[in-house]
C-alpha positions, 0 to 999 in steps of 0.5 A, spaced: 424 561 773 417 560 776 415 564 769 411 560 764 411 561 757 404 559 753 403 560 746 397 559 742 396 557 734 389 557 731 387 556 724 382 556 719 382 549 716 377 547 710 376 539 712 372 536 718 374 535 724 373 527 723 377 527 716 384 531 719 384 526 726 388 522 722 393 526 720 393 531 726 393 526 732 397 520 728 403 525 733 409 520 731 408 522 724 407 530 726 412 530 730 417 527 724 414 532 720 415 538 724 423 536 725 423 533 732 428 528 733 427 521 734 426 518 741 427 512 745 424 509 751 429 510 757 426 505 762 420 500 762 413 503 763 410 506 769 403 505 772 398 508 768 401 507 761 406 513 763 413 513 760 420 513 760 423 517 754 429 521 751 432 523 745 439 525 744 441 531 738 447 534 735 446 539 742 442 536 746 440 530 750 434 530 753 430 525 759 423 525 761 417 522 764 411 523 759 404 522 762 399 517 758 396 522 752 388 523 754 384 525 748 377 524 746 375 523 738 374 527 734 376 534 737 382 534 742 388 531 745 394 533 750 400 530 753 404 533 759 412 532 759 416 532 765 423 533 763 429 532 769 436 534 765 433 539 760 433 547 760 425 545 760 422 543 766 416 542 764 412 542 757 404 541 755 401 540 749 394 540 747 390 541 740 383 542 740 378 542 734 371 545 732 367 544 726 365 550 723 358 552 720 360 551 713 363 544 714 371 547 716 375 546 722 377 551 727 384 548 729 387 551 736 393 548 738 396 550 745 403 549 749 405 552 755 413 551 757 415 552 764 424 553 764 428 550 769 434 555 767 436 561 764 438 556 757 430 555 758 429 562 759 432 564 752 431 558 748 424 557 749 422 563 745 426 561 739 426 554 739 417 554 740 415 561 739 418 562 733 422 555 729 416 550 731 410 555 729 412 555 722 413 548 721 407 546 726 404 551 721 406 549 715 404 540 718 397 543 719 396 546 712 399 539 709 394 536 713 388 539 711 390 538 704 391 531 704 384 531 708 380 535 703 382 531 698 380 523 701 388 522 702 390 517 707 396 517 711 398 511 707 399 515 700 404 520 703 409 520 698 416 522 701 424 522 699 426 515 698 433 512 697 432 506 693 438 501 694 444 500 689 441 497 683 434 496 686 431 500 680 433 494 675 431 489 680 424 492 680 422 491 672 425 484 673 420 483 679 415 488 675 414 482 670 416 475 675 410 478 678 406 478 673 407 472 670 406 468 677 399 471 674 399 478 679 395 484 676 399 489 673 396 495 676 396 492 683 404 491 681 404 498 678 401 501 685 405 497 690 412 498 687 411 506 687 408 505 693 415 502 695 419 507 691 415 513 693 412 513 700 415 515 706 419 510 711 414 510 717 408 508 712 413 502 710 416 500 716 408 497 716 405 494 711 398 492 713 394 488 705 387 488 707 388 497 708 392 497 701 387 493 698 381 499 702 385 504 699 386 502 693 379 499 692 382 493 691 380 485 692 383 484 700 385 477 697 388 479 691 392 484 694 394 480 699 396 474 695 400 480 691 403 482 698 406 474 699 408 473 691 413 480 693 416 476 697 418 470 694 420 475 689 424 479 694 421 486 693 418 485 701 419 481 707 414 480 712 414 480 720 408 477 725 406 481 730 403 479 737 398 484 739 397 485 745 388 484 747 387 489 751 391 497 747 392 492 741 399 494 740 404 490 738 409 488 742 417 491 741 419 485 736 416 482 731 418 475 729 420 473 721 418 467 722 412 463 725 417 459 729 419 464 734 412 465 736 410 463 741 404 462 746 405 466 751 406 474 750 407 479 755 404 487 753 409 492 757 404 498 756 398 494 760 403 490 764 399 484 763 401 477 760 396 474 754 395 467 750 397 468 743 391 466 738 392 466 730 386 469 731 386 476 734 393 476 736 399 474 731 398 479 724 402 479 718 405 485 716 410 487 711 416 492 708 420 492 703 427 488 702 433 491 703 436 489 697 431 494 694 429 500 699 432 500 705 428 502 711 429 506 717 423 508 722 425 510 727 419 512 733 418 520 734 412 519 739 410 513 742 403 513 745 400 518 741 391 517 740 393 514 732 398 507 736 391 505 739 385 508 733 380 504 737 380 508 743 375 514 742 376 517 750 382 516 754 382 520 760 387 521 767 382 522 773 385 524 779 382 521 785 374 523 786 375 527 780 369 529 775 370 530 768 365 531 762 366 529 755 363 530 749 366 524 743 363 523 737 362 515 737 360 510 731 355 505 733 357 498 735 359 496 743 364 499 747 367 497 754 369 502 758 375 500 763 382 503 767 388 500 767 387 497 775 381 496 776 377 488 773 372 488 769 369 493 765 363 498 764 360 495 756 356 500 753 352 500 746 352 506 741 346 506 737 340 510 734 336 510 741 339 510 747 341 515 753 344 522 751 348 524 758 351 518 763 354 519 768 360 513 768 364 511 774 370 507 776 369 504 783 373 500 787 367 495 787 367 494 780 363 495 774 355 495 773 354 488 770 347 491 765 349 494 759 347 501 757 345 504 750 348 512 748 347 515 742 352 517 738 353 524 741 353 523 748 354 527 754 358 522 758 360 525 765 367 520 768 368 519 775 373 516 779 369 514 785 377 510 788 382 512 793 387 511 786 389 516 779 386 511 774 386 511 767 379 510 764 379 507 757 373 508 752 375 503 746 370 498 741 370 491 743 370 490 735 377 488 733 378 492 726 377 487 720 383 490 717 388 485 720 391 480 716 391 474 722 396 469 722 388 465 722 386 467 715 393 467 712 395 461 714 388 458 711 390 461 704 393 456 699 396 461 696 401 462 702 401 454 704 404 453 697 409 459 697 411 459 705 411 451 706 417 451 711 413 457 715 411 452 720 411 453 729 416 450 733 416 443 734 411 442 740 407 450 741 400 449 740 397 456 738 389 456 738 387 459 731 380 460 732 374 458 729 376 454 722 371 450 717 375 443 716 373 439 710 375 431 710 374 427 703 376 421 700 376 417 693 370 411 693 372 403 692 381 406 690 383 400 692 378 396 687 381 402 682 388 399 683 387 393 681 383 394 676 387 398 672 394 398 675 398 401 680 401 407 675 395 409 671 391 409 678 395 413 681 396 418 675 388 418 676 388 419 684 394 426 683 389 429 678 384 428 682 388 432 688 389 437 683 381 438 681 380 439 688 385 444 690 383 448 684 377 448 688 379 449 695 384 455 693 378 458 688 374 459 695 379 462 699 381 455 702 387 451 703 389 444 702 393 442 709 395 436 707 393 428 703 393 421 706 393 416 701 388 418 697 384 423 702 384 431 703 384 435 709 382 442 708 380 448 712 377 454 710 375 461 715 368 461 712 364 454 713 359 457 706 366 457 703 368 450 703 360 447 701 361 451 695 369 448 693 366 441 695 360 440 691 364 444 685 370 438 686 364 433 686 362 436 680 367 436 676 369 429 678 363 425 677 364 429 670 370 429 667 372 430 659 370 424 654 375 418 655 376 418 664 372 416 668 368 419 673 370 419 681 365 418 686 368 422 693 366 422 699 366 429 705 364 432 710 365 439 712 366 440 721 366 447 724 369 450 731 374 452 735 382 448 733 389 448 735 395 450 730 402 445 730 407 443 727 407 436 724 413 433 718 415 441 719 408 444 717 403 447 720 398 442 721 391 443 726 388 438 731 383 437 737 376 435 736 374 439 731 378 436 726 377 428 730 369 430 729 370 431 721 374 425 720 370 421 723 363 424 719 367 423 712 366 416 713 358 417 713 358 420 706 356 415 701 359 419 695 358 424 691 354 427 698 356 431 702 356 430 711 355 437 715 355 438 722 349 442 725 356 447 726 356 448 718 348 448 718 347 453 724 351 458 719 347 463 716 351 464 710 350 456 709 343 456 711 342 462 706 346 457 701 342 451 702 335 455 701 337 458 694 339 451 692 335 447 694 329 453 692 332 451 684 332 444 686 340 444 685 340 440 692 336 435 696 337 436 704 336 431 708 337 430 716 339 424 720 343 423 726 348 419 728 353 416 734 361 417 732 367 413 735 370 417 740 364 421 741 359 415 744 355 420 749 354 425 743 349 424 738 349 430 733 345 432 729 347 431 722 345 434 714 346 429 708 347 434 702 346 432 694 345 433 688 340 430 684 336 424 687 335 424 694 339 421 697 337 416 704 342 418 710 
């Protein structure tokens, strides 16, 4: 049984190497489409991210210890199968892709298959050389055509079953969605996409890509996403991302109260800090009572799992290997799964074009190392161990909707106010822009005009100013007494929404009076709670902002240097004060509770400059 079948496919393709990696190297979808059945993982991850699979068919029940796939973007993948009850002993795969002179591919698909008995002998011919080439063959060509044509994974369209009833149900929603002010086209396309698209695309629903897709605005699209929700068209799950391959643990939490602060990643075998701001994204499918949807895993670790890793590479120890990738610029870091640390690179216009990159037992090199888009780079495992050498961007993808810009959205703290973290989890949320206000002389207004006409006067003063804060992408978090607390990812966000609320209320329509506000705006790092069964935030940054709002005079507004220091504020404020819209003026000044600091502060106002 020592014979080795091997089998060699090769196509002539129209698009380009780089527009067919999605398609061909997303290996769940490709083993779908080509009929492989479902798989399971059989037992928790081995060193070196190998895996424990098996599927169980009509016929046949498989076990197997899969090798990590290596690959290097956008030209080649491959992955080795050991099986341990199966006619096959052993399979492996591997695709390979040249450009052509004309701008085509040359696709070389390759598998060679050792049997273990006669029943792999006899089914191997069958079963790969004849049944499996037409559906690899016939994969492929699909692919090309939804390369050639700019077609992303996400607009496949499939067989769908929509449940019993769901269709009355869509037209119901179609016109709630529209009246909650929804754009009738985006509408349009997420409940075709709902109708049409195939399971595995809507098993995770990412806004920010649709939004990409269909070139839409990113809030607009996520703001649709949630309204959905409420609607009952979809449902959304928080996934924990692990920071290291990025991918998403087993479960998914329905609710922010399951999740927690601390996580464990099986595949890097490491246990992380949850933060809102990289590690929980919110992700969406459609709701049962509409489509029911079943997707289950027919490849686990293909390269398209983890698109930000451009080379990955099984070296033996000692072994030498020499790749060509073709890299974006931006910074990188090249690391294994036993070794700390890692060696950091930076691809840009001017930099080295071969690099000899080692993994050795006494660590990385500190220097940074500059490589041109194409290298030459040469791998070298210098350890007495089989190491897993990963070259991956250090940039997290911006098409992440983060529990940190969702959770900042008025939109999601007005649909979804009882999405709030268990009582007593603190989760780091990043940086947020925090903005503290409160009404001038409201205590004199109560007396002066009486308890139920002030307080008419202060709720239509919230509402000016969330009008303005949801307009800036911002979220108003909560009201005590007459003052607001607010946060904004971006700190230019919140100067913009403030002074349009100061305007407005310093000039109401004929017949109200005008209103005088004070505020300050704080920029830095936060901690997300739950306080009253909400999400609320705390720790210095908000103590420093509130205790800068008392400094404001009204209708001016206190920025901290954290706020000042932004370059989009800076730009703001340099425009501004250009076309003498605004006055700027420094000062500095103690806080209580931050005696031993003294923090350089900015008063900013309209009209005559106003003294700090």
């Amino acid at each position: 049984m020592n014979r080795e079948f091997y089998y060699r496919w090769e196509l002539q393709l129209r698009a380009n190497p780089a527009a067919l990696w999605p398609y061909v190297a997303d290996t769940n979808r490709f083993n779908r489409d080509t009929q492989l059945p479902a798989v399971t993982e059989s037992a928790p991850v081995l060193p070196n991210a190998r895996r424990q699979l098996r599927f169980q068919s009509k016929w046949l029940t498989a076990n197997w210890t899969e090798d990590p796939f290596e690959w290097t973007y956008p030209t080649r993948f491959g992955v080795v199968r050991r099986y341990k009850n199966s006619p096959i002993k052993q399979m492996r795969v591997v695709l390979e892709m040249t450009r052509q002179p004309d701008g085509g591919t040359q696709l070389v698909y390759q598998v060679w298959a050792l049997p273990r008995n006669l029943l792999g002998m006899a089914m191997i011919p069958i079963v790969i050389g004849q049944i499996s080439a037409r559906r690899f063959r016939a994969a492929f060509i699909q692919y090309d055509k939804l390369a050639q044509a700019g077609a992303v994974p996400v607009s496949l369209r499939h067989a769908s079953h929509l449940s019993p009833g769901a269709k009355g149900r869509l037209e119901t929603m179609k016109q709630r969605l529209a009246q909650a002010g929804a754009a009738p086209a985006l509408v349009n396309r997420l409940v075709d996409l709902v109708q049409n698209a195939d399971d595995l695309t809507l098993a995770r629903l990412r806004p920010y890509l649709l939004a990409d897709v269909w070139e839409a605005p990113r809030r607009d699209v996520l703001e649709l996403f949630l309204l959905a929700t409420r609607a009952g068209l979809l449902d959304f799950q928080w996934e924990i991302l692990c920071p290291m391959c990025r991918g998403a643990e087993d479960r998914v939490h329905h609710t922010l109260a399951h999740v927690t602060s601390a996580a464990h990643c099986q595949t890097c075998n490491i246990d992380f800090e949850v933060n809102f701001d990289q590690s929980v994204e919110l992700t969406f499918i459609p709701n049962p009572a509409i489509r029911a949807v079943k997707a289950p895993d027919f490849c686990v670790a293909g390269p398209q799992v983890t698109p930000h890793i451009a080379v990955q590479q099984l070296l033996a120890p000692q072994e030498q290997r020499v790749l060509s990738p073709v890299l974006e610029a931006g910074r990188y870091r090249l690391r294994t799964m036993r070794l700390p640390g890692a060696q950091h690179l930076q691809v840009t216009a001017v930099g080295q074009s071969q690099v000899n990159l080692r993994a050795e037992q006494d660590g990385w090199p500190s220097h940074e190392l500059k490589l041109i888009p194409t290298p030459s780079l040469q791998l070298t495992n210098d350890t007495g161990e089989e190491q897993l050498l990963i070259l991956e961007r250090t940039v997290w993808s911006d098409q992440a909707a983060t529990a940190a810009e969702v959770t900042t959205l008025q939109r999601f703290r007005d649909l979804f106010s009882d999405e709030a973290l268990r009582p007593g989890e603190q989760i780091s949320v990043g940086s947020l822009t925090i903005l503290f206000t409160d009404l001038v002389n409201s205590t004199h207004l109560y007396r002066e005009i009486g308890d139920a006409t002030a307080f008419g006067v202060v709720m239509n003063h919230f509402d000016v100013l969330r009008e303005a804060i949801d307009a800036e992408g911002g979220a108003l978090v909560k009201t005590i007494g007459d003052a607001v607390m607010a946060v904004f990812r971006r700190p230019v966000s919140a100067l913009r929404a403030i002074l349009q609320a100061q305007q407005v209320l310093a000039a109401p329509p004929a017949g109200q009076r005008p209103l005088r506000l004070r505020a300050a705006l704080h920029y830095g790092p936060s901690i997300a709670v739950s306080l009253n069964n909400q999400l609320d935030y705390f720790g210095s940054t908000i103590n420093i902002a509130a205790r800068l709002e008392k400094l404001s005079q009204g209708s001016d507004v206190i920025l901290s240097d954290a706020v000042c220091d932004d370059p989009e504020v800076a730009d703001f404020l340099t425009n501004q004060q250009a076309q003498r819209q605004l006055h700027v003026t420094p000062f500095s000044e103690t806080l209580k509770g931050f005696q031993e600091e003294c923090f350089s502060l900015w008063r900013v106002g309209r009209g005559e400059e106003v003294k700090g």
